[in-house]
VODREN-9396 format. One line per field, with one value per residue: residue number from 1; chain; x, y, z of N, C-alpha, C, O in turn. Coordinates in nm, 2 decimals, always signed. Layout:
BEGIN
k	NUM, ...
c	A, ...
n.X	X, ...
n.Y	Y, ...
n.Z	Z, ...
ca.X	X, ...
ca.Y	Y, ...
ca.Z	Z, ...
c.X	X, ...
c.Y	Y, ...
c.Z	Z, ...
o.X	X, ...
o.Y	Y, ...
o.Z	Z, ...
***
This chain:
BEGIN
k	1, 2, 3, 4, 5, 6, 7, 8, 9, 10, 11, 12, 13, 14, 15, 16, 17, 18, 19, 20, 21, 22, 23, 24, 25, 26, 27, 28, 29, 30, 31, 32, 33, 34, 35, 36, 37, 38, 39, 40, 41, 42, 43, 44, 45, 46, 47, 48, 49, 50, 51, 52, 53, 54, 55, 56, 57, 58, 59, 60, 61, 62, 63, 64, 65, 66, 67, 68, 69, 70, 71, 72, 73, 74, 75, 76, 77, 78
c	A, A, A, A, A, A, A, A, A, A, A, A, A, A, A, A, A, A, A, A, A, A, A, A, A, A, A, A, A, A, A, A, A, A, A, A, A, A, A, A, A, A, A, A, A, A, A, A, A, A, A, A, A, A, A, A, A, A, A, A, A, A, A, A, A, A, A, A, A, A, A, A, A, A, A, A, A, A
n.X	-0.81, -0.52, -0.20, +0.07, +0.28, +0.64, +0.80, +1.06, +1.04, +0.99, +0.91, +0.62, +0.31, +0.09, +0.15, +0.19, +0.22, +0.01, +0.01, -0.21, -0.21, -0.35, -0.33, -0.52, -0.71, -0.80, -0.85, -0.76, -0.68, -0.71, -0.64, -0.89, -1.21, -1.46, -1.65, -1.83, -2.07, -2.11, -2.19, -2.33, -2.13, -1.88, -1.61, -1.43, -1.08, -0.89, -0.77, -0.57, -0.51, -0.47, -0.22, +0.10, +0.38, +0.53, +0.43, +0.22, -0.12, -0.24, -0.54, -0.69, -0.88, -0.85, -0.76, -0.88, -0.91, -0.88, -0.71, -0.46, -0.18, -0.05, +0.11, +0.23, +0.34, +0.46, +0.47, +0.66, +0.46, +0.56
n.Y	+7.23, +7.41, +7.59, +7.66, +7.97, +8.02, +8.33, +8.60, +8.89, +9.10, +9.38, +9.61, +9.41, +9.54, +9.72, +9.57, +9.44, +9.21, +8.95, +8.69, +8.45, +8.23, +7.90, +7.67, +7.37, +7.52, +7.79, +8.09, +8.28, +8.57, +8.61, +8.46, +8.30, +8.06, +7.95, +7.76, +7.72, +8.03, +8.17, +7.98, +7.74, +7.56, +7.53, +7.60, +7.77, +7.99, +8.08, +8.33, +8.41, +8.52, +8.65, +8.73, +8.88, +8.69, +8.43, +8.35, +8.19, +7.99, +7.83, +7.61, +7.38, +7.00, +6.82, +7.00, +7.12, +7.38, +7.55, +7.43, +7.52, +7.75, +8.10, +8.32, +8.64, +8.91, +9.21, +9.53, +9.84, +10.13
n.Z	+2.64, +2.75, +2.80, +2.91, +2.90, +2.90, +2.99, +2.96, +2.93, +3.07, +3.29, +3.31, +3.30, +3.20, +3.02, +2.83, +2.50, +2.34, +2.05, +1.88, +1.65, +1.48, +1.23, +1.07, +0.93, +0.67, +0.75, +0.89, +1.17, +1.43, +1.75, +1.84, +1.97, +1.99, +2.25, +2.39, +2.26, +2.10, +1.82, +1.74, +1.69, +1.89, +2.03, +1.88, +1.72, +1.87, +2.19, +2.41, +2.76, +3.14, +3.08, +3.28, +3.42, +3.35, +3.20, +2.99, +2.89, +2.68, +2.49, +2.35, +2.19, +2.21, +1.92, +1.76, +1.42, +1.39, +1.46, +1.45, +1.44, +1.62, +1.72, +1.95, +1.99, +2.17, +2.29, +2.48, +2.51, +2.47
ca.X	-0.67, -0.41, -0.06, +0.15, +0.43, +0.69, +0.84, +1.13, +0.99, +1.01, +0.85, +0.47, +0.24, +0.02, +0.20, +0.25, +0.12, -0.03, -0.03, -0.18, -0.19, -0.34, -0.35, -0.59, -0.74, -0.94, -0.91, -0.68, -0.75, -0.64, -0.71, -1.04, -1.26, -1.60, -1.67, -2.00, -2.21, -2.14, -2.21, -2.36, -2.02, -1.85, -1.46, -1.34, -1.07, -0.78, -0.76, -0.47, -0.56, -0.35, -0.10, +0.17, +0.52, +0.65, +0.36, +0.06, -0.16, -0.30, -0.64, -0.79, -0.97, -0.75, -0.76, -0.92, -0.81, -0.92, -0.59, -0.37, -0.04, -0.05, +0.19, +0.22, +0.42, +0.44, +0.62, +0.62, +0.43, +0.58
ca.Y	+7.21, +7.51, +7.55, +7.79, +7.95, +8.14, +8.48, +8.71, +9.03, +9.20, +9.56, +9.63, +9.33, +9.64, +9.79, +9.46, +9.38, +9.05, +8.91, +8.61, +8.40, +8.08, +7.81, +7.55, +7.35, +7.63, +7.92, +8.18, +8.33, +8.63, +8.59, +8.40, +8.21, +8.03, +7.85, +7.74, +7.72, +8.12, +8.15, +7.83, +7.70, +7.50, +7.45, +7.62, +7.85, +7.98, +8.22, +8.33, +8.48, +8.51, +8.74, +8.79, +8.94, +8.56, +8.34, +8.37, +8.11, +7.99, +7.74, +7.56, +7.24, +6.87, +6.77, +7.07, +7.18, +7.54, +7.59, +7.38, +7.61, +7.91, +8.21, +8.44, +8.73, +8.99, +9.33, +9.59, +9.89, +10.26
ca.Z	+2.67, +2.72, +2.78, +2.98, +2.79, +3.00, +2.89, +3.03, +2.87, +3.20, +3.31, +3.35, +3.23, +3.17, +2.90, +2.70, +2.37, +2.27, +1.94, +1.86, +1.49, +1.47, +1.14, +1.07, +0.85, +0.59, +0.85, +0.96, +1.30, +1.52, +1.91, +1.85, +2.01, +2.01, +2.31, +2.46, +2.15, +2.05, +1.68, +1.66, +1.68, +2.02, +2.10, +1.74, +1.77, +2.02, +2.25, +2.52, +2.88, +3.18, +3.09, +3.33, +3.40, +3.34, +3.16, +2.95, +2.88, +2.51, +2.53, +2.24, +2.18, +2.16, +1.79, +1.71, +1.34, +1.31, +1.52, +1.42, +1.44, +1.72, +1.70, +2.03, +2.04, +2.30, +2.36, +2.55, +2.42, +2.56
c.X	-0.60, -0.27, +0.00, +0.27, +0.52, +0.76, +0.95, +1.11, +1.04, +0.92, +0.71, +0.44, +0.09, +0.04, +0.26, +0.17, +0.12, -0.06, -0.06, -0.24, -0.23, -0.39, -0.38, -0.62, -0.83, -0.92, -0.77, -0.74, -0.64, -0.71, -0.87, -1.11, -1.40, -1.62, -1.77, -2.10, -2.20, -2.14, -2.25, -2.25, -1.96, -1.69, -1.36, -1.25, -0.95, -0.80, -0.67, -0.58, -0.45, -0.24, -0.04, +0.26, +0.63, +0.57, +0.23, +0.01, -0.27, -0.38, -0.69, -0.83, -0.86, -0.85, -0.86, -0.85, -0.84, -0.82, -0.49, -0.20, -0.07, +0.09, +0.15, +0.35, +0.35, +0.57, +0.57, +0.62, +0.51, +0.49
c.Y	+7.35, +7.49, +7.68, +7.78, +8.07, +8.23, +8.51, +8.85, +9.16, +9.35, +9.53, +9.49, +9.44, +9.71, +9.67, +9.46, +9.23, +9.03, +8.78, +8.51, +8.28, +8.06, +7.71, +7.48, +7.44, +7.74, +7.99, +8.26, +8.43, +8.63, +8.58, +8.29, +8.14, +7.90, +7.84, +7.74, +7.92, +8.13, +8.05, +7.70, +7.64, +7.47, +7.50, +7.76, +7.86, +8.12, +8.21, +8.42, +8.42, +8.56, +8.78, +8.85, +8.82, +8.47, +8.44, +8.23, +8.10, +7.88, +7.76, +7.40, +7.12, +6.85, +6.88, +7.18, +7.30, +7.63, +7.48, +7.37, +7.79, +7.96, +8.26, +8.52, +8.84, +9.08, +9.43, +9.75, +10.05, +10.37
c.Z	+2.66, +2.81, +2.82, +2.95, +2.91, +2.91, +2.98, +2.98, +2.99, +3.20, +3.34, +3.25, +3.11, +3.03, +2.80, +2.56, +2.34, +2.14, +1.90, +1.72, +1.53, +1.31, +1.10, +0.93, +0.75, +0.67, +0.86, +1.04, +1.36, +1.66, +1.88, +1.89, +1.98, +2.11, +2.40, +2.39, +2.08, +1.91, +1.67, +1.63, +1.85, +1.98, +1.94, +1.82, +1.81, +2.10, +2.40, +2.63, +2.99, +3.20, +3.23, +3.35, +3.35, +3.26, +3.07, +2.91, +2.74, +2.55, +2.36, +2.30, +2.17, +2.01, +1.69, +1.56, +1.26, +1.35, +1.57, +1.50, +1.49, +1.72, +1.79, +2.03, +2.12, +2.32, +2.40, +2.46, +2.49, +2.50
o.X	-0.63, -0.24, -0.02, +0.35, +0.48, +0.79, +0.95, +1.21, +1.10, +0.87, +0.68, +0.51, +0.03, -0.04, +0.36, +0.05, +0.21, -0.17, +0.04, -0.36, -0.15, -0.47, -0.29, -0.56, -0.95, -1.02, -0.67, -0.85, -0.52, -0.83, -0.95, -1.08, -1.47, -1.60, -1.78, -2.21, -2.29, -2.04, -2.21, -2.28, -2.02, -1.66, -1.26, -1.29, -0.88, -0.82, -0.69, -0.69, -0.37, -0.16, -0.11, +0.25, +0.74, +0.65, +0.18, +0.10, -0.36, -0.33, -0.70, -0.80, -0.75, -0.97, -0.89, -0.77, -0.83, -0.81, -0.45, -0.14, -0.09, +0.18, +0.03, +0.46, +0.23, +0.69, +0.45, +0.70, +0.49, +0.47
o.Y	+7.42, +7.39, +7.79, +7.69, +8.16, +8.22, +8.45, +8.92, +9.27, +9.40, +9.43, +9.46, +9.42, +9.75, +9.67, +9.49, +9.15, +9.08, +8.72, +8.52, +8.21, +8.14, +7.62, +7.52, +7.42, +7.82, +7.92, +8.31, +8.41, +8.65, +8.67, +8.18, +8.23, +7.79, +7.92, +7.76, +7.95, +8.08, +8.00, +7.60, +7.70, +7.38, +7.45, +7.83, +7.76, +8.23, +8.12, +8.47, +8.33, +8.55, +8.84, +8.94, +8.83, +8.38, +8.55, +8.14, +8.19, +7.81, +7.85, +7.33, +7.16, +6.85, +6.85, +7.27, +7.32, +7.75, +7.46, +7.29, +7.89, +7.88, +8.28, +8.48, +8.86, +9.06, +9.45, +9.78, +10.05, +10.48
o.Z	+2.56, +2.87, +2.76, +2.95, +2.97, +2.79, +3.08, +3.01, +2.98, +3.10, +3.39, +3.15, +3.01, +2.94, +2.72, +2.55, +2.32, +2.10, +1.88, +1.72, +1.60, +1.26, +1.08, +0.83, +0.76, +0.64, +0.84, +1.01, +1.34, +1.67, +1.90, +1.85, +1.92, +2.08, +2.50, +2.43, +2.00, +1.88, +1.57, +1.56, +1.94, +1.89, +1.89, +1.91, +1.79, +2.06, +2.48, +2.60, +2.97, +3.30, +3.31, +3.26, +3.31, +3.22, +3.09, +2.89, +2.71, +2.63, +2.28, +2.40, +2.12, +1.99, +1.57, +1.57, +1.14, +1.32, +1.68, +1.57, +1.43, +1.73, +1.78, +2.06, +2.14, +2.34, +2.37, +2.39, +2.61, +2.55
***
């Protein structure tokens, strides 16, 4: 499952920063994923991709509770 968040940040997508925080059950995560069996692990996780001038896009698992509660922030870096 993921979920397109919109932004007005404006300027280069290039020069953004991405931050992102997720909260699960037992875990705390920064932009992480495992998906396809990597570590021995399948669908745990979250991880954004996507970045635009107006949207980014955050994907995890449905009822997946190693990411619970996601935090993106984003600014632009000079």
């Amino acid at each position: 499952m993921y979920v397109a968040l919109q932004h007005n940040i404006g300027g280069d997508p290039n020069n953004y920063v991405v931050d992102m925080q997720f909260k699960g059950v037992g875990i705390l995560g920064v932009n992480q994923a495992l998906y396809g069996g990597v570590g021995g692990l399948d669908g745990t996780g979250a991880f954004w991709f996507g970045l635009t001038d107006t949207e980014i896009f955050v994907r995890r698992e449905i009822d997946n509770v190693t990411a619970i509660n996601i935090r993106v922030r984003i600014w632009v870096y000079n």
